[in-house]
C-alpha positions in Angstrom: 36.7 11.3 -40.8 35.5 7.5 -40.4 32.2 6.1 -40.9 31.5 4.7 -37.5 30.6 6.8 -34.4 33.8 7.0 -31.5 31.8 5.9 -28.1 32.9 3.8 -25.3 32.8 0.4 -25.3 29.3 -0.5 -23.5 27.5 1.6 -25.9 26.4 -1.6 -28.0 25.6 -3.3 -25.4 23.1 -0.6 -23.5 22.4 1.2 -26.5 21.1 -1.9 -28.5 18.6 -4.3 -28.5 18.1 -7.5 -30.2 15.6 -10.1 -28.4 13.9 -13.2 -30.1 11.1 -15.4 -28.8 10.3 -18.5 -30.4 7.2 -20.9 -30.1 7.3 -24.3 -31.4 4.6 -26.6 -31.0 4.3 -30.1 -32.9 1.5 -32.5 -31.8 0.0 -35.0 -33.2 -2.8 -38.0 -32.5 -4.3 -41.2 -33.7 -7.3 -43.9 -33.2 -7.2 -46.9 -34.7 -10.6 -49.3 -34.8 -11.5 -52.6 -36.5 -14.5 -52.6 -38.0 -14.6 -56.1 -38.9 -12.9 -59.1 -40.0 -10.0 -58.0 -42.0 -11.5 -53.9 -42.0 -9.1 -51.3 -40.1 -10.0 -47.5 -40.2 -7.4 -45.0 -38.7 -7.7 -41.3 -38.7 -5.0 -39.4 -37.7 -4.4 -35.3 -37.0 -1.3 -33.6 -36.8 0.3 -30.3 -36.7 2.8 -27.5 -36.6 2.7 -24.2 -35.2 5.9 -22.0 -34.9 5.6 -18.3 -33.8 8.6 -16.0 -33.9 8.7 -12.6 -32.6 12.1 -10.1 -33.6 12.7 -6.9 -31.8 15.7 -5.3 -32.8 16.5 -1.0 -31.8 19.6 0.4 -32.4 19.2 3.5 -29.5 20.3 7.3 -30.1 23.7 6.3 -29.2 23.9 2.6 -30.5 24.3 3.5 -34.4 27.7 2.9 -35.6 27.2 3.8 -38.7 26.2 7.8 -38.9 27.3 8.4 -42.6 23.4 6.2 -43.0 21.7 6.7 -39.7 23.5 10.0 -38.1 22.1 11.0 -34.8 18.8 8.6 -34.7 17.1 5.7 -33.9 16.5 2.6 -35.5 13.6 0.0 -34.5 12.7 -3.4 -36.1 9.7 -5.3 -35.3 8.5 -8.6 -37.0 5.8 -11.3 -36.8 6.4 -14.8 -38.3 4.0 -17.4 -38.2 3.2 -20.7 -39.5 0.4 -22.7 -38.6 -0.2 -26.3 -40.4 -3.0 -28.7 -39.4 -2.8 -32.3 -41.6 -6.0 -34.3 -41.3 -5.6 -38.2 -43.1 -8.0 -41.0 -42.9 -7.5 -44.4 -44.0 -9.5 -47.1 -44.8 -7.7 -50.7 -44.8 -8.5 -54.0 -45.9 -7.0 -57.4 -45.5 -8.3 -60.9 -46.1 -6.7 -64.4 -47.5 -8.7 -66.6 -49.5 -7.0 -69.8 -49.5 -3.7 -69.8 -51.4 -4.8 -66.1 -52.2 -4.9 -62.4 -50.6 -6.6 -59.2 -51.4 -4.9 -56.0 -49.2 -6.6 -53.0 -50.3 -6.4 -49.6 -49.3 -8.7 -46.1 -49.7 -7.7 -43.0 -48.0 -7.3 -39.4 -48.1 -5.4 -36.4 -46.9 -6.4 -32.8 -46.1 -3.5 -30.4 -45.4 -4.0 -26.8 -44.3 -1.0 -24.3 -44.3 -1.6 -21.1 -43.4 1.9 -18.5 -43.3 1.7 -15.1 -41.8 5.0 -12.5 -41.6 4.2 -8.7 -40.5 7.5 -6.0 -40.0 7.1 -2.6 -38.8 10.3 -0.7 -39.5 11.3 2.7 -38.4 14.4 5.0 -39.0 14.8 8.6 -37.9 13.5 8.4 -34.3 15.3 11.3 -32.7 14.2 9.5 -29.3 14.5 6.6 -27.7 11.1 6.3 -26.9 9.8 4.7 -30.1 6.1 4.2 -28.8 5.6 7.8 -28.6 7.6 9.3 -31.7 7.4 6.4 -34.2 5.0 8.6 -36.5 8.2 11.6 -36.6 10.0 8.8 -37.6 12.3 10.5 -41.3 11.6 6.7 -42.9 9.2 4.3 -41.7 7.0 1.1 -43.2 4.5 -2.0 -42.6 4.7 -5.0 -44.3 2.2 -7.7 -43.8 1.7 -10.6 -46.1 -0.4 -13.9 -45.5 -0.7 -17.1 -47.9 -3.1 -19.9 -47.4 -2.2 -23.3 -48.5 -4.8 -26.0 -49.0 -4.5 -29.4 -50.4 -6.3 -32.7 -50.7 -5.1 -36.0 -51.5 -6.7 -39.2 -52.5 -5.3 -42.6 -52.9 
């Protein structure tokens, strides 16, 4: 007896499902004023946002391996996100006196990063339907997990 199921070849392709969707967003913006002789301020914002969206289902049919799965359904669902937002002002001065110079600079830097993954995961789904029978699934969990990263920098 093997391990994998004997079906025709279309089966993985109408009894599976794998689709991704990616966002991807980076932006970001400047002014830059004189204040006076020699005195420049610039602030600047900037960020990143990615979004990704998995939906995999292996269909009553589209297992290969029954030895693990047998006769069921297999759906994987997951939620990645990161979202980062960098704030940095900077304060710049610049003057000759003579055979001298004095270039100076004050500034600082606020980052936030804020990272975000959620799965749903269900095995056992005697049906293709998983909306209606995920909570018959034999094996099913939810996974969430969100971290905040903040950090400032002066110079």
């Amino acid at each position: 007896m093997g391990l994998t199921r004997n079906v025709g070849p279309l089966v993985p392709y109408l009894e599976r499902s794998r689709i991704k969707r990616r966002f991807s967003l980076n932006a970001s913006a400047y002014v830059d004023f004189k204040l006076a002789k020699g005195l420049n301020f610039k602030q600047t914002i900037s960020g990143v946002f990615r979004h990704t969206k998995n939906n995999d289902a292996d269909f009553v049919l589209g297992n290969e391996n029954i030895v693990t799965f047998g006769d069921e359904a297999f759906r994987l669902e997951r939620r990645d996100e990161v979202n980062q937002y960098v704030i940095e002002s900077v304060l710049r001065y610049k003057r000759d006196f003579g055979k001298h110079n004095l270039n100076t600079i004050l500034g600082f830097e606020f980052t936030n990063r804020d990272f975000f993954r959620q799965e749903s995961e269900a095995f056992g789904v005697y049906s293709n339907d998983f909306n209606e029978n995920i909570a018959l699934a034999d094996e099913h969990y939810i996974y969430t997990k969100w971290v905040r990263q903040v950090s400032f920098i002066f110079w």
